[in-house]
C-alpha positions in Angstrom: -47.4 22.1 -42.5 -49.8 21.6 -45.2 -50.8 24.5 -47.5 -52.4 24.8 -51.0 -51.2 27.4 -53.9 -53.7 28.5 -56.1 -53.1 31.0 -59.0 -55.9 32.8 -60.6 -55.5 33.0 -64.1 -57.3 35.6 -66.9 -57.4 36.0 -70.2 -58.4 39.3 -70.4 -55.3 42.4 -69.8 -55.2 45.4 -71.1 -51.4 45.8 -71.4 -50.9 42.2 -72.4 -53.4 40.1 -73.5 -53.5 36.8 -73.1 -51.3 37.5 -70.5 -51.1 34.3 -68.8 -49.9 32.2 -72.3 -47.2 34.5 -73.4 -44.0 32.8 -74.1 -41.3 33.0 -71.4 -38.4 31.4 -72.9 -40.5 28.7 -74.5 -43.1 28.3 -72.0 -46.3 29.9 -71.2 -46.0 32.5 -68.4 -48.8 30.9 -66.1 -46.5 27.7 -66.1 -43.5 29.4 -65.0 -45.9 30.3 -61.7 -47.1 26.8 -61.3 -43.3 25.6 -61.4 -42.5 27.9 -58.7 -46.0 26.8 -56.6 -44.7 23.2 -56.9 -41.0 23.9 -55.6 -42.6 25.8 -52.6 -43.7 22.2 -51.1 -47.4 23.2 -51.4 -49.4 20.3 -51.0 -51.7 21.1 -53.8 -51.3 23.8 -56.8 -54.2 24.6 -58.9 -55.1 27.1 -61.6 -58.2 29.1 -61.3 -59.0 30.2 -64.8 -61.8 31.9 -66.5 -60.5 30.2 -70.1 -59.9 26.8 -71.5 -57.1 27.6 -73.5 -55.1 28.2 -70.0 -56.7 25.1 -68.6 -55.3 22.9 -71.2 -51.9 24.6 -70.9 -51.7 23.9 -67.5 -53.2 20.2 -67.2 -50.7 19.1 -70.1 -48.1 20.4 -67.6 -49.2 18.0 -65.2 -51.0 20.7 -63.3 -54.6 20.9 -61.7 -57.2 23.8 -63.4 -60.4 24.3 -62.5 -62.8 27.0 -65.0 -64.6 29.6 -63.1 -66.9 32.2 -64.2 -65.5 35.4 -66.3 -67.2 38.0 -64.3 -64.8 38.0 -61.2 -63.0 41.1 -61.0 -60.2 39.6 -58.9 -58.0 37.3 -58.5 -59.7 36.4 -55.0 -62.9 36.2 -56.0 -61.8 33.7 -58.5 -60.1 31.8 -55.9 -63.1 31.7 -53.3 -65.2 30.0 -56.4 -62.8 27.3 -56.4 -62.7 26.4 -53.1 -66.2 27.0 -52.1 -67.2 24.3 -55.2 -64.5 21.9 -53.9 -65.8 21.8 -50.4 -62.3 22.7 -49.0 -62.3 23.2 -45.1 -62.9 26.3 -43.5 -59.2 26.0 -41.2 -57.3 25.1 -45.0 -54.8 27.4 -45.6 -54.5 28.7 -49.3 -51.8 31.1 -51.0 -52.9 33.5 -53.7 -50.2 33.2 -56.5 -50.4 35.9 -59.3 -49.5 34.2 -62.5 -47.6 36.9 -63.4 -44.7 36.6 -61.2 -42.4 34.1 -62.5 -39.5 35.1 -60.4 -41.5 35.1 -57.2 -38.7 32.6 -55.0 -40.5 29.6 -53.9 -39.1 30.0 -50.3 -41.2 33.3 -50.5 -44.6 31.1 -50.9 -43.4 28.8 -48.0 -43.2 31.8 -45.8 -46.2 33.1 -45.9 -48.1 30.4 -45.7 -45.9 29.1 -42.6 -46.9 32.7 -41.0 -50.1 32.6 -41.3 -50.2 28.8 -39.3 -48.3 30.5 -36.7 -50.6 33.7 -36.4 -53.6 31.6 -35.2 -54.9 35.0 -34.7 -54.6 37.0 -37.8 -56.8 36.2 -41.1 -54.5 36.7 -43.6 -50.3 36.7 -44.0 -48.1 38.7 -46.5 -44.7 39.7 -47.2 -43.0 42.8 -47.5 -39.3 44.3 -48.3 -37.6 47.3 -47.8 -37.8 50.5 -49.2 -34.0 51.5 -50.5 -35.0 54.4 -52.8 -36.9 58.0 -53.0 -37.7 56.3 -56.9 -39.8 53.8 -55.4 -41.1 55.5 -52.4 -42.8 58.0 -54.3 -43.9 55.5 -57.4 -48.0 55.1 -56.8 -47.2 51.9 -58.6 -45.1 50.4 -55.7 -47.5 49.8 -52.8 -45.9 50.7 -49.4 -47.4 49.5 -45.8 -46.9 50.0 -42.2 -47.4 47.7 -39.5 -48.1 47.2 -35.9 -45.4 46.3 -33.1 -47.3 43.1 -33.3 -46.3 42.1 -37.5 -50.0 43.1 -38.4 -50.7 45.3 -40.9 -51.8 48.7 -39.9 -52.6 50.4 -43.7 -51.3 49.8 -47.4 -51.6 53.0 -49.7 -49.9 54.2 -53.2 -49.1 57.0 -51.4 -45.6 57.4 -49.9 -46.2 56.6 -46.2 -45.4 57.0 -43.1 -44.7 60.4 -44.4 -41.4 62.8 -42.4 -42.9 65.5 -42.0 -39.8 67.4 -41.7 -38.0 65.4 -44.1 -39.3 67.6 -47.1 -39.3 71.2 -47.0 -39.9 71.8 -50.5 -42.6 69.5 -51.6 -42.6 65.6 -52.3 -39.0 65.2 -54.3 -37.4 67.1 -51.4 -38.0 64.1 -49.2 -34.9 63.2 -47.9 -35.9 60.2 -45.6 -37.5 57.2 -46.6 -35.2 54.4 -45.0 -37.8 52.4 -42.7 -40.5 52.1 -45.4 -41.8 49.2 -46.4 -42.8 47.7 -49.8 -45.8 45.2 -49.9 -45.8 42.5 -52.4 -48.5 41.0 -53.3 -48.6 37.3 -52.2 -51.2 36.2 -49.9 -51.9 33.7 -47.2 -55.8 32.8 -46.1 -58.1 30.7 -44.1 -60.4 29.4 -46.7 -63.1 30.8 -44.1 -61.4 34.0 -44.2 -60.9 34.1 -48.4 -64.7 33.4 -48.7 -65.5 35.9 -46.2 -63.7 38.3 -47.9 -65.0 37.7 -51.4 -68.2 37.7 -50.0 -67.7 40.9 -48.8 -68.4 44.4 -50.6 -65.2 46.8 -51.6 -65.0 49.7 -49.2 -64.6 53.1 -49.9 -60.7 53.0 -49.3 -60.2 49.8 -51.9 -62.0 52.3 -54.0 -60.1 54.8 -54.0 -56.8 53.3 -54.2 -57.3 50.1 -55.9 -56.3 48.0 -53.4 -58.5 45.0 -52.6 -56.5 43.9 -48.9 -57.9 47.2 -47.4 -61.0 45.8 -47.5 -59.6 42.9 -45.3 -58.7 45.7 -42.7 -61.9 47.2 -43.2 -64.0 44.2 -42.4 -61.5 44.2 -39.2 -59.3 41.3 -40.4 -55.3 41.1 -38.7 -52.7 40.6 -41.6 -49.8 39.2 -40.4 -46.9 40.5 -42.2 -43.1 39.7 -42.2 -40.2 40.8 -44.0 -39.5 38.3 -47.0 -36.8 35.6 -47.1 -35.7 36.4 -50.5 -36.1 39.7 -52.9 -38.4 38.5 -55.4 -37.7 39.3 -58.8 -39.9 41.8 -60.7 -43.3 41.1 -62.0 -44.8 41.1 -65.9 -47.7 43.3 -66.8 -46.2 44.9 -70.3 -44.6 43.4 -72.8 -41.0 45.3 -71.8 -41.8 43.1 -68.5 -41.7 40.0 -70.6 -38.4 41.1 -72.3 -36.8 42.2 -69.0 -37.6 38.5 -67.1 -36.4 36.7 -69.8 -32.9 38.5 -69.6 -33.2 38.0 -65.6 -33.9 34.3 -65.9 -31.5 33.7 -68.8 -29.1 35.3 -66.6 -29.8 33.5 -63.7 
């Protein structure tokens, strides 16, 4: 099944700039992603960047870039640029790759492109994994879901949901059962007809409020086809402890 990866790329972060060239044991950080893209089997990988200092970095990598425009304030806005310009077909199937998840498994990028081309009815694909702590059920920064009996999405919040009602007599710590939740991670599956859709599309209230830009997917009445994922991908970098605590992982490895 053919799919293409493409991995939206900024110069611009507030914990750690120049985020996407930082050295990960002697190579930049956006190459470790396009490594990872190309072990997936993806049938193209390109770089969506809004500087040429990444663009190099990745074409003398033997990897595709393409500039885009610096005002996109996500990663799928920058994506929809790319493909709109190139002309791509509106039944193409494209996975969003962050660049900063170099220990995101390649069998992981597979998957959810392979669920999406077996959901001919949902818009969008991602993956999830369980929930094994009260630590991460209650961390805003871990994004929990819950779906459908059909695999389709149903709501993705920072909040700790679905919520036992009786499970916590004594306020949010006191929550005793979490077993059953679900954490989203953040790799995504499109129709290019669907990605430009969605970029063309304003944020809605909800997006808004919790900073998360797939709501707006359910908003405009989109399925997202979800599935737990093959492998338990490693964690992401946004800090520079991040950057420290991948390179032990990977030296390890």
């Amino acid at each position: 099944m053919p799919f293409a990866v493409l991995i939206p790329a900024r110069m611009a972060s507030q914990r750690l700039p120049g985020k996407p060239l930082s050295d990960l044991l002697g190579k930049p950080l956006i190459v470790h992603a396009c490594e990872k893209a190309r072990d997936s089997g993806a049938g193209q990988v390109l770089v969506a960047t809004d500087d040429r200092r990444i663009a190099d970095i990745c074409t003398a990598a033997g990897f595709r870039a393409e500039l885009t425009r610096r005002e996109h304030v996500s990663g799928t806005d920058r994506i929809a640029e790319v493909v709109t310009r190139l002309n791509w077909d509106d039944d193409e199937i494209v996975v969003n790759l962050q660049c900063d998840e170099p220990l995101m498994p390649a069998a992981n990028i597979q998957q959810v492109a392979q669920l999406l081309d077996a959901r001919e009815d949902a818009q969008l694909a991602t993956l999830c994994t369980p929930i094994h702590s009260l630590e991460d059920y209650l961390n805003p920064n871990v994004v929990k879901l819950v779906s459908d009996q059909a695999g389709n999405a149903l709501y993705f919040s920072r909040a700790p949901i679905p919520w036992n009602r009786e499970g916590a007599t004594t306020g949010l710590a006191s929550q005793q059962h979490w077993q059953g939740s679900l954490r989203h991670i953040g790799l995504y599956a499109y129709r290019v007809s669907e990605l430009r859709r969605l970029a063309a599309a304003p944020a809605c209230e909800a997006e808004q409020l919790e900073k998360l830009e797939q709501l707006r997917a359910l908003w405009l009445g989109m399925k997202i086809a979800v599935d737990i994922a093959r492998e338990l991908p490693g964690p992401g970098v946004d800090t520079p402890e991040d950057l420290k605590r991948v390179a032990h992982l990977l030296q390890d490895s």
